[in-house]
C-alpha positions as a printed Julia matrix, in Angstrom:
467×3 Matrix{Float64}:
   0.0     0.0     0.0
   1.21    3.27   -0.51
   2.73    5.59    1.63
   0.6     3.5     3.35
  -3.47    3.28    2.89
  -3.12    5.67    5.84
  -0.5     8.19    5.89
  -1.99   10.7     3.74
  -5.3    10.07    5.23
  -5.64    8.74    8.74
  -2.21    7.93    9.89
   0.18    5.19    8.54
  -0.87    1.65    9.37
  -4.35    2.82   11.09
  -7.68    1.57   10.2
 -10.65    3.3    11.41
  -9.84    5.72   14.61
 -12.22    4.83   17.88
 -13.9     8.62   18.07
 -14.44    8.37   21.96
 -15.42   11.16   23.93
 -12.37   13.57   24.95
 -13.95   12.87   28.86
 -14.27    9.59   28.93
 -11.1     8.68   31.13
 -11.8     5.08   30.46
  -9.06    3.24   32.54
  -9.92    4.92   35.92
 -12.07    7.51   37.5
 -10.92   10.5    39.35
 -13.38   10.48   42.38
 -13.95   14.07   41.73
 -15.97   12.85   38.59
 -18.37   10.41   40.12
 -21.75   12.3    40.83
 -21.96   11.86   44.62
 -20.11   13.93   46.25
 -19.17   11.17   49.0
 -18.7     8.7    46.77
 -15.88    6.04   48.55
 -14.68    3.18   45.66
 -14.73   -0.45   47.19
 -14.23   -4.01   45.68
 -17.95   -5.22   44.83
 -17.13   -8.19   42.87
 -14.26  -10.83   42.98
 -13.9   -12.66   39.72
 -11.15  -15.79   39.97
  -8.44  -13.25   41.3
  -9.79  -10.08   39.37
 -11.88   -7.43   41.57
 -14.25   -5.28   39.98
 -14.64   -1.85   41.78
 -17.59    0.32   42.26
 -15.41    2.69   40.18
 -15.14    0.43   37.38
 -18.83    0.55   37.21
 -19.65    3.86   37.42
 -17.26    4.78   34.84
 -18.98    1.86   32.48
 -22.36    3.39   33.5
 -21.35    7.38   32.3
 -19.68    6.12   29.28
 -23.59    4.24   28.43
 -25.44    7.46   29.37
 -22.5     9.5    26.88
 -23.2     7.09   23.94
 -26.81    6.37   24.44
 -26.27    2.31   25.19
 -28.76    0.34   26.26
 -27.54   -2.48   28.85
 -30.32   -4.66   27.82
 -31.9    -4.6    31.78
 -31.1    -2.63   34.98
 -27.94   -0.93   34.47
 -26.72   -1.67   38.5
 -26.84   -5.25   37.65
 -26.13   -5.61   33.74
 -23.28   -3.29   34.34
 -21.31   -5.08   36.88
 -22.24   -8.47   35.32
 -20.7    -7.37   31.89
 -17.46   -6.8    33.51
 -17.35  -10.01   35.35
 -17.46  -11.51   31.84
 -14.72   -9.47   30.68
 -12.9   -10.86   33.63
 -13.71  -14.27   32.94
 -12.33  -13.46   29.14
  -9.11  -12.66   30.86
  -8.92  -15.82   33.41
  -8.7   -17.64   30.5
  -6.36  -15.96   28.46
  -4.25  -16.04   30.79
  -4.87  -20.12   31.3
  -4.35  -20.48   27.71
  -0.89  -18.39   27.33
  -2.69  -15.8    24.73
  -0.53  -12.57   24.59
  -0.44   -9.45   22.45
   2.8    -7.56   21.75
   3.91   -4.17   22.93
   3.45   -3.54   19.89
   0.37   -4.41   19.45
  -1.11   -2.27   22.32
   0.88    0.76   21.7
   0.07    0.78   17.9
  -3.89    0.88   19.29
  -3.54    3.57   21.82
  -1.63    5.34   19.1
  -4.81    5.24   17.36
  -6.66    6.42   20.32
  -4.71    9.15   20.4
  -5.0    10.22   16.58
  -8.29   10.34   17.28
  -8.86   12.52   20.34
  -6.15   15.43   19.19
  -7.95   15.27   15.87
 -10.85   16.14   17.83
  -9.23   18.73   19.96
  -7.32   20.38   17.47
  -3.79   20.02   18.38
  -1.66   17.81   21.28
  -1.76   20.77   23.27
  -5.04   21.53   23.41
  -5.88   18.25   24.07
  -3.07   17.97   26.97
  -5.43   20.98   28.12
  -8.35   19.87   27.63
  -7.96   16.34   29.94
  -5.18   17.9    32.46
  -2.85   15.56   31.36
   0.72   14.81   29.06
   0.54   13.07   26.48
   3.04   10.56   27.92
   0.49   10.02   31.0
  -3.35    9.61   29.06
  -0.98    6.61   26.99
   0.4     5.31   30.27
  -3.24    5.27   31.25
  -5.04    3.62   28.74
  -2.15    0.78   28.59
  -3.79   -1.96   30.95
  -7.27   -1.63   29.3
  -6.56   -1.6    25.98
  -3.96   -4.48   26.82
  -7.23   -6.41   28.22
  -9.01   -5.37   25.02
  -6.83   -7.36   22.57
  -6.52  -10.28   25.26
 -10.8   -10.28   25.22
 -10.98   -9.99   21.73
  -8.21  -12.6    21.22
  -9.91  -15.2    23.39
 -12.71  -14.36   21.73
 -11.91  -15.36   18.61
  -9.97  -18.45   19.71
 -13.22  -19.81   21.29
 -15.06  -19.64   17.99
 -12.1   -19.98   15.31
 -13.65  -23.63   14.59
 -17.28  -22.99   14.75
 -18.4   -23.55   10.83
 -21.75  -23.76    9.04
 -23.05  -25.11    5.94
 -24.95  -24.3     3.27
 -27.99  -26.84    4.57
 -27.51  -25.07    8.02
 -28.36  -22.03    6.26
 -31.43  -22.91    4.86
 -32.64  -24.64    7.44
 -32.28  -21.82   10.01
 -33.53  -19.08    7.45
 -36.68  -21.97    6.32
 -39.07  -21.11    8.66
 -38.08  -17.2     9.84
 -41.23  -14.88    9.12
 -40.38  -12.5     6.12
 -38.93   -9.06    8.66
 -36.22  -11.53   10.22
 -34.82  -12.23    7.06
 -31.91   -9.19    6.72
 -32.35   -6.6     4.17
 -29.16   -6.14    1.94
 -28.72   -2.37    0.43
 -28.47   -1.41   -2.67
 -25.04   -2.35   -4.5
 -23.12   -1.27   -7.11
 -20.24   -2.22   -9.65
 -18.42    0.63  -10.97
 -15.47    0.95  -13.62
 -13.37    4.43  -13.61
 -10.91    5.91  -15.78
  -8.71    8.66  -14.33
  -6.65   11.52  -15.97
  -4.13   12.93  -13.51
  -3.77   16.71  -14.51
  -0.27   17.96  -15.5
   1.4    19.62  -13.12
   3.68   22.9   -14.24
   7.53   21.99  -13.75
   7.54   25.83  -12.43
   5.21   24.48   -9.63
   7.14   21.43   -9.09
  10.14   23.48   -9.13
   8.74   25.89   -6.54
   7.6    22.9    -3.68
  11.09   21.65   -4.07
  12.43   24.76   -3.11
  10.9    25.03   -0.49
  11.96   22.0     0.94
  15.23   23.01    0.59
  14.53   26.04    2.3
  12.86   23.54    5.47
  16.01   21.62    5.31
  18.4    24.39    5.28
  16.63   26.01    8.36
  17.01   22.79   10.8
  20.35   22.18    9.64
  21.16   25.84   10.66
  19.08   25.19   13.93
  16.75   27.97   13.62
  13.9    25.94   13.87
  12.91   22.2    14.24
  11.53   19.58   12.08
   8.49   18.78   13.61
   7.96   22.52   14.19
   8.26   22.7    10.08
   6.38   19.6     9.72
   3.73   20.64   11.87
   3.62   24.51   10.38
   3.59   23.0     6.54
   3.1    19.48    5.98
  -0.03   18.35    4.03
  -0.29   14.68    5.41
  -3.11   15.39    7.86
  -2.18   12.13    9.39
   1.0    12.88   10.77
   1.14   17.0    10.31
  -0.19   17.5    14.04
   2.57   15.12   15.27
   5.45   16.98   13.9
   5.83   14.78   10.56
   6.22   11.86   13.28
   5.69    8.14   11.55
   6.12    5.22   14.26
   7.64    2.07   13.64
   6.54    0.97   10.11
   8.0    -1.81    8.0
   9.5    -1.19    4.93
   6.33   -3.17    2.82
   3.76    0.0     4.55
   5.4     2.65    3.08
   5.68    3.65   -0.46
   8.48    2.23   -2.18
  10.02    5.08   -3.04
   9.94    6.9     0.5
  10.77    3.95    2.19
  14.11    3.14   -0.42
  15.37    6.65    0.79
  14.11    6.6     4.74
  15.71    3.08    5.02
  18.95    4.24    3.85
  18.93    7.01    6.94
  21.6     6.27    9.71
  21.97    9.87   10.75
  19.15   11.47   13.04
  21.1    15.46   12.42
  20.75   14.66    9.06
  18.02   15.11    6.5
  16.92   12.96    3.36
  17.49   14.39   -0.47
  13.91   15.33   -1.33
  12.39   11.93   -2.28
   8.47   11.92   -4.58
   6.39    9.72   -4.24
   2.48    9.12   -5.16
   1.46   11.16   -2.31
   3.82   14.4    -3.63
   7.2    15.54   -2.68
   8.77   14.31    0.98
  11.94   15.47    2.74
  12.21   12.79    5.69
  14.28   12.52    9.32
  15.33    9.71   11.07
  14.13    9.41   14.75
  15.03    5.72   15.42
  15.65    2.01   13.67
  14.4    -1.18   15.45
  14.54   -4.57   13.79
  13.41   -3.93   10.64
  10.97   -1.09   10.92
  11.82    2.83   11.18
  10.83    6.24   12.95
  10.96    8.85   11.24
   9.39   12.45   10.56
   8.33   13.59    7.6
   6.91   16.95    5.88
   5.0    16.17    2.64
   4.39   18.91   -0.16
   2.14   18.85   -2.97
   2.51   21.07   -6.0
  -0.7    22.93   -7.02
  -2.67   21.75   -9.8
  -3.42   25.04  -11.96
  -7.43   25.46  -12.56
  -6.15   25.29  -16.51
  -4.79   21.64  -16.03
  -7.92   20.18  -14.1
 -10.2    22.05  -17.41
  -8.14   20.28  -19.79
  -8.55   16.9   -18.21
 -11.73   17.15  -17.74
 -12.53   17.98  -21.32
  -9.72   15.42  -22.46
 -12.7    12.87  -20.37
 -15.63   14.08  -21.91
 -14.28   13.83  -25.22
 -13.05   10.09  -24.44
 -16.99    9.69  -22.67
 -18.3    10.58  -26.35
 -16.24    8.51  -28.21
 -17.58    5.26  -25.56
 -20.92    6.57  -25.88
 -20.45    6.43  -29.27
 -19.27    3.11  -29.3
 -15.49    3.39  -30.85
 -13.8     1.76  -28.73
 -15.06    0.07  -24.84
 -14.87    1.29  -21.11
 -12.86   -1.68  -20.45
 -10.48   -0.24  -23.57
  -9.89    3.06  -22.03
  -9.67    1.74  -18.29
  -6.33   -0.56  -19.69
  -4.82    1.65  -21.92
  -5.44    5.06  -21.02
  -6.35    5.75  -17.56
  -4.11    7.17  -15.0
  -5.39    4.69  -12.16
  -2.82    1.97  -11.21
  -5.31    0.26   -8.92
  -7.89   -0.57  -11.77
  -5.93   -0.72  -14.91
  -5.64   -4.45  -14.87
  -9.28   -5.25  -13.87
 -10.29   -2.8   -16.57
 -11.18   -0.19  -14.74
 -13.44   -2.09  -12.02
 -13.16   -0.65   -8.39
 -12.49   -3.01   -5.18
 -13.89   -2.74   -2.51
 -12.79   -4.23    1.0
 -16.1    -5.77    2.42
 -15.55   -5.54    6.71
 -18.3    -8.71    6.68
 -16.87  -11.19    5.24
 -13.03   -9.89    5.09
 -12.51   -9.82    1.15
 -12.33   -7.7    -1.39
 -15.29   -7.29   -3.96
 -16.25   -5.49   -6.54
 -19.68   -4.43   -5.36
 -20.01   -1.21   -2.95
 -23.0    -0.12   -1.01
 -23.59    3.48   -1.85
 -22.09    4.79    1.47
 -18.91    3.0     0.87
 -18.01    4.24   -2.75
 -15.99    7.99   -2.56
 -18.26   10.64   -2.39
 -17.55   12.16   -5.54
 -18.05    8.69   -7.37
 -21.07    8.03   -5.74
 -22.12   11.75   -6.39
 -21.41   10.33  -10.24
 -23.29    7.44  -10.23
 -26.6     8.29   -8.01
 -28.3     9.38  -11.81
 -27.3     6.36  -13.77
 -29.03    3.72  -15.37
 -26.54    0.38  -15.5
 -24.52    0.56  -18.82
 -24.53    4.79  -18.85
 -21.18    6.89  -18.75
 -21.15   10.18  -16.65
 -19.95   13.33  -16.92
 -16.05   14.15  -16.22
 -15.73   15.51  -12.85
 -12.79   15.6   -10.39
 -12.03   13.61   -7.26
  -9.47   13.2    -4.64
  -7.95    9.64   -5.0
  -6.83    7.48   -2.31
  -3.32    9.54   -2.62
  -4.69   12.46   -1.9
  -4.15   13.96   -4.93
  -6.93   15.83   -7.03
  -7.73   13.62  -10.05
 -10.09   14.07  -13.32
 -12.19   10.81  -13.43
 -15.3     9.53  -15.79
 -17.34    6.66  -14.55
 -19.53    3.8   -15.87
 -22.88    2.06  -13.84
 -21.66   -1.25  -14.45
 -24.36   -3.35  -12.3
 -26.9    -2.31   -9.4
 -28.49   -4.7    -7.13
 -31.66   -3.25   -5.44
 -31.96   -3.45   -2.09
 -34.11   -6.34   -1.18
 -34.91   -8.94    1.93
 -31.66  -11.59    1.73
 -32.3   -14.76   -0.95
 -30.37  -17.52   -0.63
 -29.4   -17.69   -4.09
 -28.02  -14.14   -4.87
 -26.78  -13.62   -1.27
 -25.68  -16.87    0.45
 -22.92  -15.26    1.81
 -24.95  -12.42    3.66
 -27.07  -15.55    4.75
 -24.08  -17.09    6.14
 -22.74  -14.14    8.08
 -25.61  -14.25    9.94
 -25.92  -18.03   10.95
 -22.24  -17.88   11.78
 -22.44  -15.02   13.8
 -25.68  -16.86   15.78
 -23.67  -19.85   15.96
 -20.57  -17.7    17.72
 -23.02  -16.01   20.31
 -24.28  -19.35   21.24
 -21.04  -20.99   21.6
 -19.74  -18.13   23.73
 -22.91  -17.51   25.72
 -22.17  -21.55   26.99
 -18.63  -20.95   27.05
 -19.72  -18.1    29.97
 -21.9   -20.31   31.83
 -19.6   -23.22   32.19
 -16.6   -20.6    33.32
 -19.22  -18.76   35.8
 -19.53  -22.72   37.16
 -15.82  -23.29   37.44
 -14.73  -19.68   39.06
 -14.56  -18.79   42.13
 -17.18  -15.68   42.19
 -17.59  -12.82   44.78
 -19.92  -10.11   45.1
 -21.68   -7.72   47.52
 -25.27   -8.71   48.78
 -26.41   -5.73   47.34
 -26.23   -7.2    44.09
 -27.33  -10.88   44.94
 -31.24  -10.17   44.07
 -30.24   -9.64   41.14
 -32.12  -10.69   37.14
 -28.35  -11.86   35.82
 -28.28  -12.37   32.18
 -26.54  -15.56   33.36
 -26.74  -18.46   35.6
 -24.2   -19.46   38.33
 -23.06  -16.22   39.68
 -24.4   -16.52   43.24
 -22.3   -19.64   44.56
């Protein structure tokens, strides 16, 4: 992937960003922030070794009222109950040897972290906003989002056998009333053909200069690289960090930037300016471990003159006439003389990456195509060509594009014949719960299990938890 699917966008590496409230101090509560004034924590639960205290659910229950969650019964005994399984998750990881890396965790509270100074603006408003360094809200969240990966990890070792078939399909969706059945949106195929405008050499001429000017000005010391990086870089990813990229293997990073970051062994020193897909890069070592780097970063992209996007898209509609027109086919023009690397060789068909069943397709739900291509497609009929328009790829650069309707599915209620695999998601899924829901009771039977009276008239979701 390219200078990685992320580091233009959201951050090298990174996959969707957890929004969570900037409050929501999820690992523990400052007493100050619990609603009675005399509120005293305690240990109201004992779980195998684990406690549970009265802190731990109160901070559960203002995180529910924050995001509007419904515990599925009364919140003083759903709450507590939901952590005990947690805890039971964690018994047995720890039984069965499961570990995450260091890695691992840090790499998701880096994440975390994107994601609340994106929302605050800056680190230090952010740092202002929750009283706190940087350094100590990821010291915080280190235990819990450790216990996070070791859930979801048990988790998925529990159920990494559970299979159905296609009879178990039908037979489970045989006899369900008409609603049950799960309605699938709309879905499209698209093909796209791409003109990437031409860039002035003046323009090109003029970014690079200025990144000489960036590099002359650290290596004088007047100023710092991050504070450059941070004043001028357009990756939006890493701009807010000072141009800061953590560890990343060589195979994230575009081949180009990563040829001339690998080849760093000076931190004083700064890279020759380097292009890649995303622009023009000037890069600084920070740190080498194993086989992935640190570095910063401050990425320039030449302006695209208002002439050069015009003559692209006319260049488009006159190759949209010519289709139309039937000289020479979509699939034609998508091969031989699109701009897009990604669809040339599938002529022209975009990919999607389906979250459901964890492969790529070539059929997007409306939401899931890029706004401008979905703008594009919303008034065709299957078969019709649009209108040139422009579009920012998934390189963040600005991009003249034509589109054709290739196929639309209608929304519809789920048939086993056109969507089996929709079908299957669900059984699967049903078949998981019900494996782990037994999993829980049999644990809740073989753990020792503590809790205050006040919680022993409790309506449990489970059995077993009053020994």
């Amino acid at each position: 992937m390219g200078l990685a699917a992320s580091a233009v966008t959201n951050r090298l590496g990174f996959g969707s960003v957890q929004q969570e409230v900037l409050t929501n101090d999820s690992v523990k509560v400052d007493k100050n922030t619990i609603a009675n004034p005399n509120f005293i924590d305690e240990v109201v639960w004992v779980v195998g070794d684990e406690p549970i205290l009265l802190s731990d659910i109160e901070v559960m229950r203002m995180q529910g009222a924050q995001e509007g969650i419904d515990f599925g019964g009364d919140p003083d005994c759903r709450i507590p109950e939901q952590i005990a399984v947690q805890k039971l998750f964690l018994h047995q990881a720890a039984i069965d040897s499961i570990e995450v890396t260091e890695a691992e965790v840090a790499n998701a509270i880096e994440q975390q972290m994107n994601g609340w100074i994106q929302m605050a603006g800056s680190r230090e408003r952010l740092e202002e906003y929750r009283k706190q360094t940087i350094a100590q809200m990821k010291n915080e969240l280190h235990d819990e989002f450790k216990n996070r990966q070791l859930i979801a990890r048990m988790r998925e070792k529990l159920v990494e056998d559970v299979k159905v078939s296609p009879a178990d399909v039908r037979n489970y969706f045989k006899n369900l009333p008409e609603d049950s059945i799960p309605f699938v949106e709309t879905e499209v195929e698209v093909q796209i053909v791409t003109n990437a405008p031409r860039i002035p050499m003046d323009e090109i001429n003029k970014v690079k200069d200025e990144l000489r000017d960036y590099t002359k000005r650290v290596t004088e010391g007047t100023t710092t690289f991050a504070t450059l990086a941070r004043l001028y870089s357009e990756d939006p990813g890493t701009a807010r960090q000072g141009g800061e990229l953590d560890y990343t293997g060589r195979g994230h990073l575009d081949p180009a930037f990563a040829a001339v970051a690998f080849n760093l062994t000076d931190p004083k020193k700064i890279s020759k300016i380097v292009e890649s897909e995303f622009g023009f890069h000037i890069i600084q070592l920070i740190d080498k471990r194993g086989d992935k780097i640190k570095c910063r970063h401050i990425l320039r992209k030449p302006k695209i003159p208002r002439a050069a996007i015009d003559d692209g898209l006319h260049r488009l509609d006159s190759i949209a006439g010519e289709l139309r027109a039937n000289k020479f086919s979509f699939e034609e023009a998508a091969t031989y003389i699109s701009d897009d690397k990604e669809t040339r060789l599938s002529n022209g068909l975009m990919a999607n990456f389906d979250q459901e069943s964890s492969a790529h397709t070539s059929k997007f739900k409306m939401k899931d195509l890029p706004t401008e291509v979905a703008r594009a497609v919303s008034g065709l009929q299957v078969g019709e060509i649009s209108k040139a328009f422009t579009m920012v790829n998934s390189k963040g650069k600005t991009v003249c594009a034509i589109v054709k309707l290739k196929s639309r599915t209608e929304g519809h209620r789920a048939k086993i014949t056109e969507d089996f695999q929709v079908m299957k998601n669900v059984v699967l899924e049903k078949r998981r719960e019900e494996l782990i829901h037994e999993w829980v009771k049999k644990k809740i039977k073989d753990t020792y299990v503590r809790m205050d009276d006040r919680y022993k008239n409790c309506n449990f979701e489970y059995e077993g938890w009053i020994k």
